[in-house]
N, C-alpha and C positions, 0 to 999 in steps of 0.2 A: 625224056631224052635217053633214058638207060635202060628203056622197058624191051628196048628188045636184046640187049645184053645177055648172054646170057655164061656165066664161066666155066670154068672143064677144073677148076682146081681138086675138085673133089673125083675127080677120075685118075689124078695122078698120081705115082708114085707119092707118098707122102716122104716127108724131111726127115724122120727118124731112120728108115728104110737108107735116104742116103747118106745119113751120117754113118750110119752103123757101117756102111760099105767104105766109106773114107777113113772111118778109127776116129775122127773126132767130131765138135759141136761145131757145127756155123756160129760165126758172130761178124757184128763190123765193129771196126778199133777205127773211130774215127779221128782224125786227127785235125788239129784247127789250130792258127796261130797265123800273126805276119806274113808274108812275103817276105821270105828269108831267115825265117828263121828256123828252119830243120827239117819240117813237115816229111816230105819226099822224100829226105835220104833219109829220115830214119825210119820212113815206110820200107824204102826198096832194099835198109841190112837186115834189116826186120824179117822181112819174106826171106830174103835169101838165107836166112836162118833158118830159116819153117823148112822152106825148101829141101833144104840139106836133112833135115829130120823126115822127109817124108809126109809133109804135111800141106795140101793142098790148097792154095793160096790165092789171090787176088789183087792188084793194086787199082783202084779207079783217082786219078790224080787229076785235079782240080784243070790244070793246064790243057792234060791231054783230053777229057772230058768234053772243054768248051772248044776245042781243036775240031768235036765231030757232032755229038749226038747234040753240046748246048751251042752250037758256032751261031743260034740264031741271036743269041743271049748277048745285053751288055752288060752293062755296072751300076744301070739304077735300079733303086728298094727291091723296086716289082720284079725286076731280070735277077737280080739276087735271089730273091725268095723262090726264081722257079729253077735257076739252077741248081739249088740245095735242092727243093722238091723232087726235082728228076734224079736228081746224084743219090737221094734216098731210095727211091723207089727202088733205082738197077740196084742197087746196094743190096735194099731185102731179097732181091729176086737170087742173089750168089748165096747170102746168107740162109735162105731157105733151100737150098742143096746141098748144104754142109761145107757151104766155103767161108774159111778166115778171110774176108776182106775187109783192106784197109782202104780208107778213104781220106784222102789227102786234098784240103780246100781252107780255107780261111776262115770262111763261116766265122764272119765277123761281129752278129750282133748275138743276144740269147736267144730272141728270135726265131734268128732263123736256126741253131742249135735243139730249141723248143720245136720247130717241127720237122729235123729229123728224129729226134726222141720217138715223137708222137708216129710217125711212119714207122721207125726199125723197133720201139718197142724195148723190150727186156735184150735184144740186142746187141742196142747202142751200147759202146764203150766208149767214154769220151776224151782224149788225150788233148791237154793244152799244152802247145811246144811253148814255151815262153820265152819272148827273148824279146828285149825294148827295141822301139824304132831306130834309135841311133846305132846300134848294137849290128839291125839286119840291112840299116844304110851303109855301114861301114865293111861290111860283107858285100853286098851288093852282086850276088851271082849271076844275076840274070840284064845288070844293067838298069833295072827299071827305076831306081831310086835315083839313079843319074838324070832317067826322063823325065821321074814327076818332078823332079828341084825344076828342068827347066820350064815346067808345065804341059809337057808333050802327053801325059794322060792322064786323064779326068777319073774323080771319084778313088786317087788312089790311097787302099786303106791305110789311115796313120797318119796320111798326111790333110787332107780334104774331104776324109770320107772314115768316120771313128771307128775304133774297135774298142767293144767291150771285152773286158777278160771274163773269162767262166768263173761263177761265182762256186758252182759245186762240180769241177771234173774230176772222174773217173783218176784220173795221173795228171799228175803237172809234170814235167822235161824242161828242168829250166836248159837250155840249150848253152847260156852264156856262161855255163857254170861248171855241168855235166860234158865228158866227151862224147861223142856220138856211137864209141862202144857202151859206153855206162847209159847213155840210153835206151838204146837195143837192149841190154841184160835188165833195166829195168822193167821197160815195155812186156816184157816176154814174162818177165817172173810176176808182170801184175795182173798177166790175163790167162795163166797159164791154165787154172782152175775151170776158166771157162773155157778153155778151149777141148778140153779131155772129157771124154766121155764118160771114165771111171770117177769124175768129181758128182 
């Protein structure tokens, strides 16, 4: 099936060349936790941090993702697993031109965490936003916690469809605890090492 495949990786510009031109190292700062529980925003003070430094950045968010490239995708095992898969792949694809991106998704089992690992590699940085179910129902930004109560959608995480918590992430953000500047300064001073090219 792949035999007439054949790839150009090895004609292009290599990842060093472009990092060296942007001043720092690719990585993805993946970010995983509930619906509602911080993910997104503290991707998007996050960047606009970078931003303001001069540092060339990325957000791929779980919403706006399955809005284009995954809209084929639903909410069962199998549609889960290929929506991480694909979210990985574009992911390595910025990360190997020297872009900070952050990837913002639930990525709710280890699972499926275990094969973005296994895609982005040395990478991955793994960020679990923590905050309880009741915690991101009582927030409720998006309404959707309002719909699963009435059962208006299927499979949603926490309530009919489990999440595991990360047993060894990169950073925890307990979100219910920390404010969403203290998690920015945390995020930033935990990755900062890898993000600079003089480390």
């Amino acid at each position: 099936m792949t035999d007439h495949i054949y790839t150009e990786f090895h004609r292009f510009l290599q990842r060093e060349e472009k990092e060296r031109l942007l001043g720092q190292r690719g990585m993805v700062i993946w970010l995983c936790g509930l619906s509602g529980s911080g993910k997104s925003t503290i991707a998007n003070a996050a960047e606009r941090v970078l931003h303001q430094q001069g540092r060339a950045t990325v957000i791929l968010d779980g919403d706006n993702i399955r809005s284009g490239l995954n809209a084929n995708l639903g909410f069962s095992d199998d549609d889960r697993l290929e929506n991480i898969r694909r979210m990985a792949e574009v992911a390595k694809l910025f990360a190997s031109q020297g872009m900070i991106t952050f990837v913002s998704a639930i990525t709710p089992r280890g699972a499926l965490r275990d094969v973005a690992r296994g895609i982005l590699g040395d990478d991955f940085y793994e960020v679990y936003v923590k905050a309880s179910f009741e915690a991101c129902a009582a927030r409720d930004v998006k309404g959707l916690y309002a719909k699963a109560a009435r059962g208006e959608i299927q499979h949603f995480t926490g309530k009919d469809s489990s999440f595991e918590e990360p047993i060894q992430a990169d950073l925890v953000l307990d979100s219910e605890v920390l404010s969403l500047v203290e998690c920015v300064d945390a995020l930033l001073e935990a990755t900062s090492k890898r993000r600079h090219l003089s480390c």
